[in-house]
C-alpha positions as CSV (number, residue, x, y, z in Angstrom):
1,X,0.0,0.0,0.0
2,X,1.4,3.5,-0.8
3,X,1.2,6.4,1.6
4,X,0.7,9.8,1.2
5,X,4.2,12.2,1.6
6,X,4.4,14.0,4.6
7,X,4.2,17.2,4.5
8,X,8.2,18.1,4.8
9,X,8.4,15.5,1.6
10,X,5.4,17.5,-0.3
11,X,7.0,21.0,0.5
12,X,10.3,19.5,-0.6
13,X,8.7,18.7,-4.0
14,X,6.9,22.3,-4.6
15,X,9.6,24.6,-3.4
16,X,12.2,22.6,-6.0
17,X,9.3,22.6,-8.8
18,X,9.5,26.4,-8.1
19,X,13.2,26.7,-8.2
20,X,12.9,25.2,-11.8
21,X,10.4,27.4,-13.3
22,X,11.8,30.5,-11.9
23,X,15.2,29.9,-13.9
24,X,13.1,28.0,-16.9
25,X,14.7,25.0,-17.2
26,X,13.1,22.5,-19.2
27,X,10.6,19.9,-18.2
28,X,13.3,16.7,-18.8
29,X,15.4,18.4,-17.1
30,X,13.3,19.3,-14.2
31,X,12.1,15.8,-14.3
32,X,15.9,14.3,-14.1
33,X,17.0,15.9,-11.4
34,X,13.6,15.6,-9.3
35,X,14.3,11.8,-9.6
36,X,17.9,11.8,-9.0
37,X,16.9,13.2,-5.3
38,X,13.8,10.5,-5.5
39,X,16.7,7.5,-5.7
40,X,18.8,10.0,-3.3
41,X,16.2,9.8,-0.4
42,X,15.2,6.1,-1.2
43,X,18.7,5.0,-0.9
44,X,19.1,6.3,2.3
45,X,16.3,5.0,3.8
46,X,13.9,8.1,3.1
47,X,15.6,10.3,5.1
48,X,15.0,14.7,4.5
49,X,17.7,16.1,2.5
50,X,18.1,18.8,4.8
51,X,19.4,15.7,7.5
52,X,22.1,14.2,5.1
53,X,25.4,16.1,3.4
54,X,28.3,15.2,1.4
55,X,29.5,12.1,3.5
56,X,25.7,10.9,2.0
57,X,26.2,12.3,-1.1
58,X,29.4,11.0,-1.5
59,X,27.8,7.0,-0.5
60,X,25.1,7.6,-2.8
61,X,27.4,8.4,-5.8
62,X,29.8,5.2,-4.9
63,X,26.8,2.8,-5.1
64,X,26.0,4.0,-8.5
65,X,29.5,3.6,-9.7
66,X,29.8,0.2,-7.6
67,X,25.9,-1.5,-7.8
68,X,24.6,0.3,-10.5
69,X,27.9,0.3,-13.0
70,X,26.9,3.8,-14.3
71,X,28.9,5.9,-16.8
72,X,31.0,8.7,-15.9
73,X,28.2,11.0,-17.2
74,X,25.2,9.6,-15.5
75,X,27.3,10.1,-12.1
76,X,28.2,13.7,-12.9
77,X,24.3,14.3,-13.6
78,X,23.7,12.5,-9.8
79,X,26.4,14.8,-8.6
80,X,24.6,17.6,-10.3
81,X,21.2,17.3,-9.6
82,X,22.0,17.1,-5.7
83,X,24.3,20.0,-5.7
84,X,21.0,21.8,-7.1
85,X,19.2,20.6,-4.2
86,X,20.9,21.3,-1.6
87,X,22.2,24.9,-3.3
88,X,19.3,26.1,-4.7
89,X,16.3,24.2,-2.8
90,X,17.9,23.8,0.6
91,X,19.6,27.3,0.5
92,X,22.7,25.4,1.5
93,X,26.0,24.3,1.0
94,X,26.8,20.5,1.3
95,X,30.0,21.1,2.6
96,X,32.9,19.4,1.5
97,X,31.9,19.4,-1.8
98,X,35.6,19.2,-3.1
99,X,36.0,15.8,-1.1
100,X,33.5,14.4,-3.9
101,X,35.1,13.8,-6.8
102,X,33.6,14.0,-10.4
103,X,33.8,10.9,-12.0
104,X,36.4,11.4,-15.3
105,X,34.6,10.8,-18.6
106,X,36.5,8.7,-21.1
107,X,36.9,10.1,-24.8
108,X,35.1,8.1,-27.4
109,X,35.3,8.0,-30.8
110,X,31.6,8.8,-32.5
111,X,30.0,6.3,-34.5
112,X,28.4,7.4,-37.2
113,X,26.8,5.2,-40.4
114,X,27.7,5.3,-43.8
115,X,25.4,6.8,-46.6
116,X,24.2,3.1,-47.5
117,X,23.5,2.0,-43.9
118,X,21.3,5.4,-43.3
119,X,19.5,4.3,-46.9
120,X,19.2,1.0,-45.7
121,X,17.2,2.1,-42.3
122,X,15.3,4.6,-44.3
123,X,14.4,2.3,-46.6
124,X,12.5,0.0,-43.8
125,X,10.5,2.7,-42.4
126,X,7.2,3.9,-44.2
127,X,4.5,6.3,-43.0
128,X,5.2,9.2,-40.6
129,X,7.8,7.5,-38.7
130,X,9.8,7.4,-41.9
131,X,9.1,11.2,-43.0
132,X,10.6,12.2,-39.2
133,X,13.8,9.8,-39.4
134,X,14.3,11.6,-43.0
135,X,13.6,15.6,-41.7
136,X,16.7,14.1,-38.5
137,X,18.9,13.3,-40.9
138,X,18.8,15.6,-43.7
139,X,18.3,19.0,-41.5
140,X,20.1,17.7,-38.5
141,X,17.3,17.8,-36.0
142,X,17.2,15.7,-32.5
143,X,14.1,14.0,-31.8
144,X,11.8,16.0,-30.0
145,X,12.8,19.0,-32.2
146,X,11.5,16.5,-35.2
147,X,8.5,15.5,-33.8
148,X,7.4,19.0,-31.8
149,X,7.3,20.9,-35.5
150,X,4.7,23.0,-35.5
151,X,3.3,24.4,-39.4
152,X,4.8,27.9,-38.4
153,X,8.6,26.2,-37.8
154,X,8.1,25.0,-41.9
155,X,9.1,27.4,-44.5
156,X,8.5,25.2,-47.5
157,X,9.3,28.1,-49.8
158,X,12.8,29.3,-48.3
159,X,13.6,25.3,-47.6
160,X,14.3,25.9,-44.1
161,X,12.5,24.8,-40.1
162,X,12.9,27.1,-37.3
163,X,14.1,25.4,-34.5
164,X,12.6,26.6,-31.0
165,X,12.9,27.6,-27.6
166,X,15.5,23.7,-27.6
167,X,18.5,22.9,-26.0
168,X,19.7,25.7,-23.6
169,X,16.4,27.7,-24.9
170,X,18.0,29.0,-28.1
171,X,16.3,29.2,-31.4
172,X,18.4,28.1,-34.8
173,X,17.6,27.9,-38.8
174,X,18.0,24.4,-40.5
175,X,17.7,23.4,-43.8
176,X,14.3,21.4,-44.9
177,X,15.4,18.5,-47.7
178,X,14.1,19.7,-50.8
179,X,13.2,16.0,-51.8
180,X,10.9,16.0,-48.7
181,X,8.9,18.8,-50.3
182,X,5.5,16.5,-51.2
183,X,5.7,14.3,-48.2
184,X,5.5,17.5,-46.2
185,X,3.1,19.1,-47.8
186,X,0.7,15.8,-47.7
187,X,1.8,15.5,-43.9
188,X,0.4,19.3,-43.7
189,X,-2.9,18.1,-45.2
190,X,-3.5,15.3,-43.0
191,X,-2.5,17.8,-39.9
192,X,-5.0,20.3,-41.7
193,X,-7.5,17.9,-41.5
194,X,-7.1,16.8,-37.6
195,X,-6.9,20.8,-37.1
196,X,-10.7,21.2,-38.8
197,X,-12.0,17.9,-37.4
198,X,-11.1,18.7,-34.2
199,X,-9.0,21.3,-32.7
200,X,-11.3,24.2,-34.1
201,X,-15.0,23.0,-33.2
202,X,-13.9,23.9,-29.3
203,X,-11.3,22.1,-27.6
204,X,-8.6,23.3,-26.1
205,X,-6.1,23.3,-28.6
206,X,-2.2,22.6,-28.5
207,X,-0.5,23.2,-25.6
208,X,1.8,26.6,-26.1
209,X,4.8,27.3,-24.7
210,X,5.5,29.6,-21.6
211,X,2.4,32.2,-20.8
212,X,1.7,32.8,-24.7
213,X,-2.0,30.8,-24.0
214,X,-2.9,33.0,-21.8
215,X,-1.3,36.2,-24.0
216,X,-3.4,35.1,-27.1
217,X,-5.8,32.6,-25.7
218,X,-7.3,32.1,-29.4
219,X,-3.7,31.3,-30.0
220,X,-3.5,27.1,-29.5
221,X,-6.6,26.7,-32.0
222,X,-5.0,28.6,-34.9
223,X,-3.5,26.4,-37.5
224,X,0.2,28.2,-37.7
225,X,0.5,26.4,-33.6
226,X,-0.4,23.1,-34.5
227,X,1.7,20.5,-34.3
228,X,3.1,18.8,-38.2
229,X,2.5,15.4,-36.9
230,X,-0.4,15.1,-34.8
231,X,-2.3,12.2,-33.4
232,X,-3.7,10.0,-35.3
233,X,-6.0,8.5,-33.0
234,X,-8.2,10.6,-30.7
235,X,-9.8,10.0,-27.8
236,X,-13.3,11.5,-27.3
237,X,-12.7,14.4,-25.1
238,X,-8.7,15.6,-26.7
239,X,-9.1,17.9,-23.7
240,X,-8.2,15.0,-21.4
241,X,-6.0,13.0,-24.1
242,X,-3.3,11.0,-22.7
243,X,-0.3,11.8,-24.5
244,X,2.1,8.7,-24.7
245,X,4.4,10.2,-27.0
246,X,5.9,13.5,-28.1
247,X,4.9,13.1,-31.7
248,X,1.0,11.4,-31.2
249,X,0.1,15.0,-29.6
250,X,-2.7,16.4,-32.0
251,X,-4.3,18.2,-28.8
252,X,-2.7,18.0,-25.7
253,X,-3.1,18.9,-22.1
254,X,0.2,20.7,-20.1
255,X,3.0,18.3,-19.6
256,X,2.0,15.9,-16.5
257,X,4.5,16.4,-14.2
258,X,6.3,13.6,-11.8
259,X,4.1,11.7,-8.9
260,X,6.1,11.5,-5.9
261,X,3.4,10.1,-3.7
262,X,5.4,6.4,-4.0
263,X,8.6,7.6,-1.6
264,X,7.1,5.6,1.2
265,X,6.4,2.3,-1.3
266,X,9.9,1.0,-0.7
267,X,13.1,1.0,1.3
268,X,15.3,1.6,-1.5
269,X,15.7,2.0,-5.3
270,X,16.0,-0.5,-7.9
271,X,19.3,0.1,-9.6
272,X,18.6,-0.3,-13.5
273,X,20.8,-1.4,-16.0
274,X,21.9,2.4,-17.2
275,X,21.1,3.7,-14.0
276,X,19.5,6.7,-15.3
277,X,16.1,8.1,-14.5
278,X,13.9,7.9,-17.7
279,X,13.0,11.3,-19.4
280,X,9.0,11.1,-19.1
281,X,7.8,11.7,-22.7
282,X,5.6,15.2,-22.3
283,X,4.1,16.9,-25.0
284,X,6.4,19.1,-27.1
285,X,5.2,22.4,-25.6
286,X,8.6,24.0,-25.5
């Protein structure tokens, strides 16, 4: 049976929600380092931040290098999202913060396909999972800038997609593949045609970014804010749409943010085989 936080846990939970906004960080990242301090607290037997320091810190980040085999970088993001904790949330130092050591990332060589193996995985995709993988690779998009394109970010005459509001909330021009020209426009008909069916009869519309909904609140039901590839399948009220995926977001509600309530469902954290908290898939609203 799980039990409710108490209310030091909840408190926890809303003043570093706050801490986040304030400084707009992004809702992965928010969501990283919320569960870093989840597995934090778990590990040591739920105990309040504010009771531990760096001797804890310092145990925590050994067991993830010793039990949970992690990579240099997934330590560094532990190391990170605590020091934000106790810094920023906790108004405090952790102390010997020098005594913990960063964990040294190797150098890697990138690996990177040849022109036939990237025709060769193209070729084995069809639909709109295809015309994403081809708009990655040809104007050098990640994947939730691919599959949060809104119609305003195409500029099928000047071949280019604004990028938005991504990593480190800076916008950027990319080329759009000229030989993706007729795919994209029938993708746009297809979004049209979700847009008439049923964004503009009354719902609520895409979910904007920042306060702009409430600056232009006929903005999320205007076609130049919808998203390129929206879902295919709706559910009867889109105002209360599930949204299981970034791209299958025709009309979405604001990203769910992470439940907490299950601190007090178990002693301790199950160590993975990456040892990194999953990145909840929210709607593409930034």
């Amino acid at each position: 049976m799980v039990h409710r936080m108490d209310p030091r846990g909840r408190a926890l939970w809303i003043v570093c929600s706050t801490r986040f906004r304030r400084r707009h960080y992004s809702v992965p990242t928010e969501t990283t380092c919320v569960q870093w301090t989840r597995w934090f607290i778990l590990f040591h037997s739920k105990r309040h931040p504010d009771e531990m320091g760096a001797a804890e810190v310092s145990a925590f980040l050994r067991a993830l290098a010793t039990r949970g085999q992690v990579a240099a970088s997934t330590q560094n993001q532990a190391l990170n999202a605590l020091v934000f904790l106790y810094r920023q949330v906790l108004g405090r130092e952790l102390g010997e913060i020098d005594a913990i050591v960063r964990a040294k990332r190797p150098h890697r060589l990138p690996v990177v396909l040849s022109e036939v193996e990237v025709s060769r995985l193209l070729s084995n995709l069809i639909g709109e999972p295809r015309l994403v993988a081809c708009l990655l690779y040809g104007g050098g998009l990640r994947l939730l800038e691919g599959v949060s394109l809104r119609v305003k970010d195409l500029d099928l005459g000047r071949g280019e997609i604004l990028v938005r509001d991504r990593k480190g909330r800076k916008d950027r021009v990319t080329v759009l593949p000229r030989a993706l020209d007729a795919e994209l426009r029938q993708q746009l008909e297809h979004a049209r045609e979700v847009w008439q069916d049923h964004v503009r009869p009354g719902s609520c519309g895409v979910a904007l970014p920042d306060a702009l909904a409430r600056k232009y609140p006929s903005a999320p039901r205007e076609w130049g804010w919808q998203w390129v590839f929206p879902a295919t399948q709706l559910c009867d009220s889109l105002a209360r749409a599930r949204v299981r995926h970034p791209h299958r977001a025709g009309v979405t509600r604001p990203p769910r943010r992470p439940h907490h309530d299950d601190l007090d469902a178990r002693a301790e954290p199950r160590w993975p085989r990456c040892a990194e908290p999953t990145r909840s898939a929210v709607a593409p609203s930034r």
